[in-house]
C-alpha positions as CSV (number, residue, x, y, z in Angstrom):
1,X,7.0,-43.8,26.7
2,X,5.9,-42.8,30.0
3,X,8.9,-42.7,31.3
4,X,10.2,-39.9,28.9
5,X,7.5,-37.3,29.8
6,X,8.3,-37.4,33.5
7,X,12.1,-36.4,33.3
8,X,10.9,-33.7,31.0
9,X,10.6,-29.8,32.5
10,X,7.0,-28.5,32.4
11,X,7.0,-25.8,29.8
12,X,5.8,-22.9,31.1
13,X,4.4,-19.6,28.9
14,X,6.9,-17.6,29.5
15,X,9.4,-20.3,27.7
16,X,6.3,-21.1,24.6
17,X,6.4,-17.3,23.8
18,X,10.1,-16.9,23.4
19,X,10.6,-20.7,21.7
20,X,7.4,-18.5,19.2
21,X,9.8,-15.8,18.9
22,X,12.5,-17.2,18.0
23,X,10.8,-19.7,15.1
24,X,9.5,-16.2,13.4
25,X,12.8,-14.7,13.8
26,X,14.1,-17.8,12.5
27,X,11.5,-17.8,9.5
28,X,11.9,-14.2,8.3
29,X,15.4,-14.3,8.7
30,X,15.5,-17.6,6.1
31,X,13.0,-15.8,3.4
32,X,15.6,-12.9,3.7
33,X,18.6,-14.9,3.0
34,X,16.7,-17.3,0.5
35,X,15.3,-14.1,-1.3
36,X,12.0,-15.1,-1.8
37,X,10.7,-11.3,-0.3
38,X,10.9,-8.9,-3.6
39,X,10.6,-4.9,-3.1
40,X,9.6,-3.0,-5.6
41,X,8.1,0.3,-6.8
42,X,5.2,0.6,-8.4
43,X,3.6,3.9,-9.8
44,X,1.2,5.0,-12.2
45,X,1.4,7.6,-15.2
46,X,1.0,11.3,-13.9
47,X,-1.4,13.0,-15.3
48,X,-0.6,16.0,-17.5
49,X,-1.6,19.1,-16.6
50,X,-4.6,18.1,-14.7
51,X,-7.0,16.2,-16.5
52,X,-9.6,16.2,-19.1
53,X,-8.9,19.8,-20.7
54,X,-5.3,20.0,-20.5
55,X,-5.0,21.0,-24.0
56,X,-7.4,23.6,-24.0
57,X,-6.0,24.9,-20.7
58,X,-2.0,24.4,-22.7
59,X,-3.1,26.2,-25.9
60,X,-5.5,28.7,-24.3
61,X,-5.4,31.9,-26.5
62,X,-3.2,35.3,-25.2
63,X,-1.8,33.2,-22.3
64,X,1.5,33.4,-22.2
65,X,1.6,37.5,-24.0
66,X,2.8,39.0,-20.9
67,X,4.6,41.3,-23.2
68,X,1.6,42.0,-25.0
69,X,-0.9,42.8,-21.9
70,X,-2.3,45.8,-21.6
71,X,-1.5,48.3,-18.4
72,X,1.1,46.0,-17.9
73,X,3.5,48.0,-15.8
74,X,1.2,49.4,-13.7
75,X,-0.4,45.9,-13.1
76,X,2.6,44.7,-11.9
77,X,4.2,47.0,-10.2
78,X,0.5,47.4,-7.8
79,X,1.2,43.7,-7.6
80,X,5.0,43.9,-6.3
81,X,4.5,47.2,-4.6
82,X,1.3,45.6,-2.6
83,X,3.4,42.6,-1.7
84,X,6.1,44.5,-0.6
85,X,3.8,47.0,1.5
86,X,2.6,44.0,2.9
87,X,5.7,42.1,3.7
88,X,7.1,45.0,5.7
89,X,4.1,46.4,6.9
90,X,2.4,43.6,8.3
91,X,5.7,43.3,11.1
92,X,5.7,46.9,11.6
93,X,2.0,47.3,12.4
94,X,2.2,43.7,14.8
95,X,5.3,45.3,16.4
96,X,3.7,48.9,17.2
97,X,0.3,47.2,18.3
98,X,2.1,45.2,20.9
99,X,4.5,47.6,22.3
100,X,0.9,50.1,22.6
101,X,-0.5,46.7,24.4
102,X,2.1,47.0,26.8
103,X,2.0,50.9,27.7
């Protein structure tokens, strides 16, 4: 018995961690082939329309009469006509302030 541990090589940490290694690589690649490791996907029900008064909020009364609004054209086109004043103005002004920045 004592003969066997002296013609043995002293194991040294280096050699412990990679012998680790290579059991956990040798492990995980076993469950993969064996199939026991499942994916899946797993979700809940979304919830409709946000919550607790989704059909009031659905049904509410006049809601989708965009036909039927009043001032309708001008509302819109205020809207539109501000977004575009915006969308092009907004550059122009940042363009003219910096070139007046620079002299």
């Amino acid at each position: 018995y004592m003969g066997e541990n002296r013609n043995r090589r002293p194991t040294t940490m280096t050699s412990q961690l990679a012998m680790n290694a290579l059991k956990q690589l040798a492990t995980k690649e076993g469950a993969l082939l064996r199939g026991t490791a499942s994916r899946g996907l797993h979700t809940s029900r979304p919830v409709y329309m946000g919550g607790a008064n989704a059909p009031d909020y659905v049904h509410a009364p006049k809601m989708y009469k965009i036909k039927q609004m009043p001032n309708r054209k001008l509302k819109f086109g205020l809207f539109i006509g501000g977004g575009a004043v915006l969308g092009f103005g907004i550059p122009f002004w940042a363009v003219n302030f910096t070139q007046k920045k620079l002299g």
